[in-house]
DRENVEXGU-140830 format. One line per 5 residues: their letters; for each residue x, y negated, z negated of C-alpha. Coordinates in steps of 0.5 Angstrom, whole numbers, plus 2048, in hexadecimal, padded with zeros to 3 digits. Each point is the difference from the previous one (the first is absolute). Last residue first. Example, Ala and Ser with C-alpha at 12.3 -4.5 7.8 and 13.67 -1.06 7.14 Angstrom:
residues 2
SA) 81B,802,7F2 | 7FE,807,7FE
***
This chain:
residues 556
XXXXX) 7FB,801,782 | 7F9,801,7FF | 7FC,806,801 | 7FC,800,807 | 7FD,807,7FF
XXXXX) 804,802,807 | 806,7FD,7FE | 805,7FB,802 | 807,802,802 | 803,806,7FB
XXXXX) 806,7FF,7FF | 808,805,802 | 805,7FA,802 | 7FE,7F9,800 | 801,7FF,7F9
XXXXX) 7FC,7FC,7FB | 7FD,805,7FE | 802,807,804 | 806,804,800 | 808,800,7FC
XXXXX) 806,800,804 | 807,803,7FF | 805,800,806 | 803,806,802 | 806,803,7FE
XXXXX) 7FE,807,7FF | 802,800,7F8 | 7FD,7FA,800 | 7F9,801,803 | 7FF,807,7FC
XXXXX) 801,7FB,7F9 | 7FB,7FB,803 | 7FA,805,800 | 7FD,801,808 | 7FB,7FC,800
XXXXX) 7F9,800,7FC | 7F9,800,805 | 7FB,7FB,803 | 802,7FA,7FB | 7FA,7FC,7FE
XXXXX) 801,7F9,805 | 7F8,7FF,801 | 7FB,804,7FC | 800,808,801 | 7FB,802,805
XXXXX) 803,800,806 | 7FD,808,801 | 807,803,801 | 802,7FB,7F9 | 7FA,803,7FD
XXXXX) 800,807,802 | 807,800,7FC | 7FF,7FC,7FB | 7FA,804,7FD | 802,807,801
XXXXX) 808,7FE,7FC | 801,807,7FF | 7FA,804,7FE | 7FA,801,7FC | 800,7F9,7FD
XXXXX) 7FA,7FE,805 | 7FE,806,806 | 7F9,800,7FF | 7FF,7F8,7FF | 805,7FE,805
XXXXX) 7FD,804,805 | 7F8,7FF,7FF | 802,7F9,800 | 804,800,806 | 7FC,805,804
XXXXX) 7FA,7FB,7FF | 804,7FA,803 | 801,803,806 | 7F8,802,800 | 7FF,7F8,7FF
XXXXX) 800,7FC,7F9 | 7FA,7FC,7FE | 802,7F9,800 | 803,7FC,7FA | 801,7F8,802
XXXXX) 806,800,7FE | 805,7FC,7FC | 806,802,804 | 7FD,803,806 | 7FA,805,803
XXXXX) 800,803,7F9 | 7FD,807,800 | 7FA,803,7FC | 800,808,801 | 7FC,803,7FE
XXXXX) 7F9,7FD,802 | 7FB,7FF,7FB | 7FD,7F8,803 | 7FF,806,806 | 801,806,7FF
XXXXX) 804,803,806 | 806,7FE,802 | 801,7FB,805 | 800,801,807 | 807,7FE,803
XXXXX) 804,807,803 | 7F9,804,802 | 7FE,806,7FE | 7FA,7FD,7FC | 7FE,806,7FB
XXXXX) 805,7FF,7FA | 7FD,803,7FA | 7FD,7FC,7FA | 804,800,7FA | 800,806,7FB
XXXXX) 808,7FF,7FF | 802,807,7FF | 7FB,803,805 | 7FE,7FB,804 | 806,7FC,802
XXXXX) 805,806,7FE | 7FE,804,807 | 7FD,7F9,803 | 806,7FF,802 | 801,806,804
XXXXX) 7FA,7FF,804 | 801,7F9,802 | 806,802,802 | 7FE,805,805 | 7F9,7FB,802
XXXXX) 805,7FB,801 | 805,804,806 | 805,7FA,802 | 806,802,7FF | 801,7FB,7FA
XXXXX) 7FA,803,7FD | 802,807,801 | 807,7FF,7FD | 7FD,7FC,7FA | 7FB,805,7FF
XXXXX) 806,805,800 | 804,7FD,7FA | 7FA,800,7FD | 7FF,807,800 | 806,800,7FD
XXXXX) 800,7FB,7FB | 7F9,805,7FE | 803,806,800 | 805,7FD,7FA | 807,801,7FF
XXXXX) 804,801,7FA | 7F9,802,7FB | 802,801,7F9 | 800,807,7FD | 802,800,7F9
XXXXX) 805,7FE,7FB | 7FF,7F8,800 | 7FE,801,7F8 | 7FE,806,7FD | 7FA,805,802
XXXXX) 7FF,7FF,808 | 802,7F9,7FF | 7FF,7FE,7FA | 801,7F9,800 | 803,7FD,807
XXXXX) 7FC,806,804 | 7FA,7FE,7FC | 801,7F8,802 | 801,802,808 | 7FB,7FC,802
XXXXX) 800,7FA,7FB | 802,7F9,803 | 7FE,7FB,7FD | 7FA,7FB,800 | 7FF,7F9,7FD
XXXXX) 804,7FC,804 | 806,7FC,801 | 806,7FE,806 | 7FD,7FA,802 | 801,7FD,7F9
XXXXX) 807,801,801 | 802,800,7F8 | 7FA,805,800 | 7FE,801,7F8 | 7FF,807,7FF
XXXXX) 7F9,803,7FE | 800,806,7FB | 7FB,7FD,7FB | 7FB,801,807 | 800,807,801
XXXXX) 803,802,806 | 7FC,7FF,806 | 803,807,803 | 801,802,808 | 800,807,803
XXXXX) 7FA,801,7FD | 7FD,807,7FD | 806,802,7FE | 802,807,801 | 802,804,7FA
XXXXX) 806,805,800 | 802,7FF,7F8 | 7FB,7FB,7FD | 802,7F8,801 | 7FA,7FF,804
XXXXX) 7FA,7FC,7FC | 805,7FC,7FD | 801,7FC,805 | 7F8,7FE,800 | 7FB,800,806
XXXXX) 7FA,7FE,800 | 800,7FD,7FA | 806,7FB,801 | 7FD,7FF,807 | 7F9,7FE,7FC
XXXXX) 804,7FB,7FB | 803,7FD,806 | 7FA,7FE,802 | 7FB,802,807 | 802,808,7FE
XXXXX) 805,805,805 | 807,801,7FF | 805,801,806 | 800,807,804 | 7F7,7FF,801
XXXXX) 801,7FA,804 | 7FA,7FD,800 | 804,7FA,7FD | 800,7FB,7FB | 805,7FB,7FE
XXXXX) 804,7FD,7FA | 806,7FC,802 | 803,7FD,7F9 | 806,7FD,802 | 7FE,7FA,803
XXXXX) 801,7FE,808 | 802,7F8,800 | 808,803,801 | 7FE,803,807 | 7FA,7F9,802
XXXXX) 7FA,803,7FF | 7FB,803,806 | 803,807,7FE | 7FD,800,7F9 | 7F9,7FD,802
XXXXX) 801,806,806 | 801,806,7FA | 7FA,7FD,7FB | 7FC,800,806 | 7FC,807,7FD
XXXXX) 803,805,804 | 806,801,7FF | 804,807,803 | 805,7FA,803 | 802,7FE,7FA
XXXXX) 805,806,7FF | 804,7FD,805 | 801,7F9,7FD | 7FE,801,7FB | 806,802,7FB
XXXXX) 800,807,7FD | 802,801,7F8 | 805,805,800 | 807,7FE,7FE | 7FE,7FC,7FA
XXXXX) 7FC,804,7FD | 7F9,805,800 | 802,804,804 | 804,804,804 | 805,7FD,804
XXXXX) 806,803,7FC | 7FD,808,800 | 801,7FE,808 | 806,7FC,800 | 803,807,7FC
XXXXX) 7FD,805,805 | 803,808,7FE | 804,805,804 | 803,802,7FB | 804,804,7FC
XXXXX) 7FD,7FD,7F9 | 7FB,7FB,800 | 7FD,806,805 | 7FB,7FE,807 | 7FD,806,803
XXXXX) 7FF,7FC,807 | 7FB,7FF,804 | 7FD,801,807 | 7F9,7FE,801 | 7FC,804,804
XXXXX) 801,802,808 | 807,7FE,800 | 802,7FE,808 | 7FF,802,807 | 7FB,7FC,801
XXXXX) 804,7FA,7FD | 806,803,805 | 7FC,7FF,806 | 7FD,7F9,7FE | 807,7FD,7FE
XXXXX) 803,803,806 | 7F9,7FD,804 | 802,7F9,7FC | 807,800,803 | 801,7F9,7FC
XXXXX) 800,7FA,805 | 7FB,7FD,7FC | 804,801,7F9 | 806,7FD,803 | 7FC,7FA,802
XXXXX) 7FC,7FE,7F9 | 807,800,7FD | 805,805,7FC | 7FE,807,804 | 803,805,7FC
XXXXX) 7F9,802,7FC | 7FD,804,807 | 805,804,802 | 801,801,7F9 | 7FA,802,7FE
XXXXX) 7FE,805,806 | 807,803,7FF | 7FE,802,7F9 | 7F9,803,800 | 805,804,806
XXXXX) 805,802,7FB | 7F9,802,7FB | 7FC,804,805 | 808,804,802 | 800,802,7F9
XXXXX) 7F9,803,7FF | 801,803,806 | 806,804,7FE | 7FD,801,7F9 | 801,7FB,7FC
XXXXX) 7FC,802,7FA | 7FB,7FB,7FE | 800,7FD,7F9 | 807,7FD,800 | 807,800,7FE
XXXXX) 804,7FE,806 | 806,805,800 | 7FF,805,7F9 | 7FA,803,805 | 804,802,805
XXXXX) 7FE,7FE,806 | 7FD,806,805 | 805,803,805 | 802,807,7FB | 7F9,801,800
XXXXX) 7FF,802,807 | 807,7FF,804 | 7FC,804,806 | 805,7FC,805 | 7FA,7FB,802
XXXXX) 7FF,7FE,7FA | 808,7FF,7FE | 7FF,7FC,806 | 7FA,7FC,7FF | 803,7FE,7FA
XXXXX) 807,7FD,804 | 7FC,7FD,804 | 7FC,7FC,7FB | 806,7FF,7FD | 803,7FD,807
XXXXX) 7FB,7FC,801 | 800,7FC,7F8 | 808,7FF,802 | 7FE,7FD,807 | 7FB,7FB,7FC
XXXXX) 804,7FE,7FC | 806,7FF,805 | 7FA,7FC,804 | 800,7FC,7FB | 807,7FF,7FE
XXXXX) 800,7FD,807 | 7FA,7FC,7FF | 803,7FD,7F9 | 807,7FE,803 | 807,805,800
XXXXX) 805,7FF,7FC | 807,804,802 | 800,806,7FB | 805,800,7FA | 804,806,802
XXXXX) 803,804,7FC | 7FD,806,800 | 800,800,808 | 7F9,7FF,803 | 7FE,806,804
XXXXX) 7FA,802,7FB | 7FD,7F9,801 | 801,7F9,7FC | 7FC,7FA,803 | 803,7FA,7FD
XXXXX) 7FC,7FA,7FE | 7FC,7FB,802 | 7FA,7FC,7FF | 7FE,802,7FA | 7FA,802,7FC
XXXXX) 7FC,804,805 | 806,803,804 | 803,802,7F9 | 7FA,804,7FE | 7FF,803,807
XXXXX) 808,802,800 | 7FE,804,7F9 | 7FB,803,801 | 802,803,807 | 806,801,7FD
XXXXX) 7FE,805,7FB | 7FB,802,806 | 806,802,803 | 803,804,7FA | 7FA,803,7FF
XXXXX) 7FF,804,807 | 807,801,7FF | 7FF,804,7FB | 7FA,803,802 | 804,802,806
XXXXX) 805,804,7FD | 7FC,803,7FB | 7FB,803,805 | 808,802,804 | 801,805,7FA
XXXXX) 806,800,7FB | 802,7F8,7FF | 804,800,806 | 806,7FC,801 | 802,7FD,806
XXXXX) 7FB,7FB,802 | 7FD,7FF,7F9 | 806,7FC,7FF | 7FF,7FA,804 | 7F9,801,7FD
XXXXX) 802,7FF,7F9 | 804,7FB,802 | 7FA,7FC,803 | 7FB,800,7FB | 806,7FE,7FA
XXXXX) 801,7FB,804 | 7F9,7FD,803 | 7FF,801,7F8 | 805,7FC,7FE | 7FF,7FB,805
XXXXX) 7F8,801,7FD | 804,7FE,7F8 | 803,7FA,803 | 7FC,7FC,804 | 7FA,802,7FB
XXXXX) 804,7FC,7FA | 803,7FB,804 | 7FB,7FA,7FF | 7FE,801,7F9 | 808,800,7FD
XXXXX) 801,7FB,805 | 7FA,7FB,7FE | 805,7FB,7FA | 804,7FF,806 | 807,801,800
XXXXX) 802,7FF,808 | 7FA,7FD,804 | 7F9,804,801 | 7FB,7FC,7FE | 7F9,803,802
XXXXX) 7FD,7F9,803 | 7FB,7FC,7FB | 7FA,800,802 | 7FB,7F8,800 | 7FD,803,7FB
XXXXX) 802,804,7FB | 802,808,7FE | 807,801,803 | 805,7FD,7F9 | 7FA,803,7FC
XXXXX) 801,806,803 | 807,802,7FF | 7FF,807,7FD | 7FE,7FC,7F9 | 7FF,7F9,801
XXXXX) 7F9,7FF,7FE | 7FD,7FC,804 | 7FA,806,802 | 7FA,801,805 | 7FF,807,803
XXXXX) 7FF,802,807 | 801,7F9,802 | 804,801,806 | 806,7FE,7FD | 7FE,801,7F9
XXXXX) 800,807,803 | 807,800,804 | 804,7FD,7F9 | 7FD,806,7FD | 802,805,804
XXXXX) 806,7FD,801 | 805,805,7FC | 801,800,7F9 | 7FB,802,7FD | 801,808,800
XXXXX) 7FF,805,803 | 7FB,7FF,806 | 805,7FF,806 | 806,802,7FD | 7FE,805,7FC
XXXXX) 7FC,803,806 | 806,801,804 | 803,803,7FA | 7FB,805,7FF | 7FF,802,807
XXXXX) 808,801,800 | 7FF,806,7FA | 7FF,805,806 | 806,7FE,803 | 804,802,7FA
XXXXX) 7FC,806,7FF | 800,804,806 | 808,7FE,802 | 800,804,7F8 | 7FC,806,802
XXXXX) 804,801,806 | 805,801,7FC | 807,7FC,7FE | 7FE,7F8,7FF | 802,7FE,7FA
XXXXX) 808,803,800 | 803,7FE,7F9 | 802,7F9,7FE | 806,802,7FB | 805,7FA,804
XXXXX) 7FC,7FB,800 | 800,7F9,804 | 801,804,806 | 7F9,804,7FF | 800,806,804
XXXXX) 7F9,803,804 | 801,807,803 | 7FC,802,806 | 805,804,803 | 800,801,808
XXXXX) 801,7F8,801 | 801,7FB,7FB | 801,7F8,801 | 7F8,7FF,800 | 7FF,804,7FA
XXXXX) 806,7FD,7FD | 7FF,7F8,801 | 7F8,800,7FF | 802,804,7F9 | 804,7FB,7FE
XXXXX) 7FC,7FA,803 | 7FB,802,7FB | 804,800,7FA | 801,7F8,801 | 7FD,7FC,805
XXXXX) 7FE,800,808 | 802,7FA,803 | 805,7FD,7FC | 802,806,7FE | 803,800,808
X) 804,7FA,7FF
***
């Protein structure tokens, strides 16, 4: 039973480490030659090590998961195309997240349920045998358990933010122990527990005089900045500020979040963008990322969100149409300076044109691309077209930094951060405190009109030229947004495809998903049977797991 709840070779290892005491020794049942894999310090070091790889493989390695299905839910792309489950989840009125026995979607639903169990696994044996073996010096002792635990805190909170339950594994749970299923908000809690416990163990190894032998190695999470203690312990609190907030599935939940944790882990958090040195080889990398780079069938960026920034009426003329009445031949105009500029399209295409970041190591001039006209796709939802693209990362996915998807690759943005916390200093009131960090990207990346009502219903500044436009209800009108809706805008612009599922997750915690979309993924069919329980799907035409009527007033 228990390799169908962590598979193949993985579980080999799983079961011996967690099966042997003083010697760290490794057999493989199924072959009589294996030799010993875990047997120096150095060996422990280098399996746990590789687990951020393999954590980040399931979220960002390849298609098959639900990245896609999330983003053309939420409307952070647009496509029918069947690949990956998508145009089974694109329409509306939604469909629910299918999840009966044999389903077409299985392979893209339990990918991450089953590679972050095997990181939780893995994490949690190496630490039970951390308690009686040393690996040579109390530093490296605790910088391993440092890692392990915030292995499993990556791993636990990706689970919690796509799945409503699972089992929570510690360094105490027996090798062969499946684990009882635990709801989201426990597996929460576990995450967040586990990222605590890194940071612990961190400042321990600190404190201890560990010096050098406490920061990460850099064969750990390949990246720009060398993870010194403090930089290590900025990036576990980065991420305690985003799971605490992006686990909440309804507009309730995400109220009753503990905004002032989210703010003090916030402020303790990243001070620059965290990123990864991606390899097409070793890993880490972003497959859905290079996949939604345009021009082409996964990229092109619906209106309902991305409208907003429209300051010619185009946008409200659009929104007053009945939904299958909306052409798909969007074209707006915008002060934005993140999205293109010019009256006509061929003015944007002037602008800014893709071509003009596909050098190594160059930083588009726009987030957002009008791509060139004969590369134009026929909507088959004609609400689902337009005439941009999204083109942020366009270098990365072309050359990189000198061949293509190698290079440096932001994970994790100061600005989500920095929203994480205006959203916190909103929520408890302190205006003038949100305003301000709102404004760090409004102004300096967006070149919009700084927020200076410190207030929760004054409309943005700008007049006829406000950003953002938001529809009061299913055809409108479009009115200036207020300094909630501000925050949601710089938000989705500054965090699109930078990480797992960004749009969905803040949009079903903000009610704004269109009625009945699923809120999350169940736990996959084949883990249900084993254990007995009955199999279900969520959202759709169910009653379980769906999103009520939307903020936007989206049609059901």
């Amino acid at each position: 039973m228990m390799r169908n709840v962590i598979r193949g070779a993985a579980l080999i290892a799983l079961v011996a480490l967690g099966a042997c005491d003083k010697q760290l020794t490794v057999e493989n049942p199924n072959s009589a030659d294996t030799k010993r894999a875990l047997v120096t310090p150095a060996d422990i070091e280098a399996f746990l090590g590789s687990y951020y790889k393999r954590w980040n493989t399931g979220m960002y390695g390849s298609q098959s998961n639900q990245e896609g299905m999330a983003a053309v839910q939420s409307f952070e792309t647009y496509s029918t195309l069947s690949n990956n489950c998508i145009g089974q989840r694109v329409g509306i009125p939604r469909a629910g997240n299918d999840n009966s026995i044999g389903n077409l979607c299985a392979p893209e639903q339990r990918r991450v349920y089953d590679i972050e169990n095997e990181v939780v696994r893995v994490a949690s044996s190496v630490l039970h045998q951390l308690d009686s073996t040393s690996l040579g010096t109390d530093a490296r002792n605790l910088r391993a358990k440092a890692f392990g635990q915030f292995l499993r805190g990556l791993a636990l909170g990706s689970l919690a933010e796509t799945y409503d339950s699972t089992a929570i594994i510690t360094s105490k749970t027996d090798a062969l122990d499946p684990g009882a299923l635990a709801g989201y908000p426990e597996v929460t809690k576990a995450s967040l527990a586990a990222l605590d416990s890194a940071i612990a163990y961190a400042n321990a190894c600190s404190a201890g005089g560990g010096g050098s032998q406490c920061t990460m190695d850099a064969n750990w999470i390949p990246s720009s900045t060398t993870l010194t203690v403090a930089e290590f312990v900025k990036l576990a609190h980065a991420y305690k500020a985003r799971y605490r907030a992006g686990t909440a599935r309804t507009p309730a939940e995400r109220a009753a979040v503990d905004w002032a944790a989210v703010i003090a882990d916030a402020q303790a958090g990243i001070t620059a963008d965290h990123d990864n040195i991606t390899s097409t080889t070793n890993g880490p990398g972003d497959t859905w990322r290079s996949t939604f780079d345009g021009p082409g069938s996964y990229q092109t960026q619906p209106p309902f969100i991305i409208g907003m920034a429209d300051t010619s009426g185009a946008y409200a003329a659009w929104i007053a149409l009945p939904l299958l009445a909306r052409g798909p031949n969007f074209h707006m105009q915008t002060p934005d300076q993140r999205l293109p500029q010019g009256l006509t399209r061929l003015d944007q295409q002037n602008d800014f044109a893709i071509s003009q970041c596909a050098g190594a190591s160059t930083v588009c001039k726009r987030y957002i691309v009008n791509r060139a006209s004969n590369a134009d796709l026929t909507a088959q939802i004609p609400w689902g077209g337009s005439e941009y693209d999204f083109a942020r990362f366009h270098s990365w996915n072309q050359a990189g930094d000198g061949t293509a998807r190698n290079g440096k690759l932001v994970f994790f943005t100061l600005a989500e951060e920095n929203l994480l916390e205006a959203e916190g200093q909103y929520r408890l009131g302190n205006y003038a405190a949100a305003a301000a960090l709102i404004n760090k990207t409004r102004k300096t990346n967006g070149k919009l009109p700084e927020i200076t009502a410190f207030d929760p219903t004054t409309p943005v500044p700008g007049g006829n030229a406000c950003v953002p436009k938001v529809p009061t209800g299913k055809t409108g009108p479009v009115v200036c947004g207020n300094m909630f809706e501000a925050l949601k805008w710089e938000k989705r612009l500054e965090t699109e495809n930078t990480h797992w599922m960004a749009w969905f997750l803040d949009s079903r915690g903000w009610g704004d998903l269109p009625e009945g979309t699923p809120l999350y993924w169940a736990t996959p069919f084949s883990d249900l049977q084993v254990r007995g329980k009955p199999v279900y799907g969520v959202g759709g035409s169910s009653s379980v797991g769906r999103a009520g009527p939307s903020t936007y007033g989206f049609e059901p």
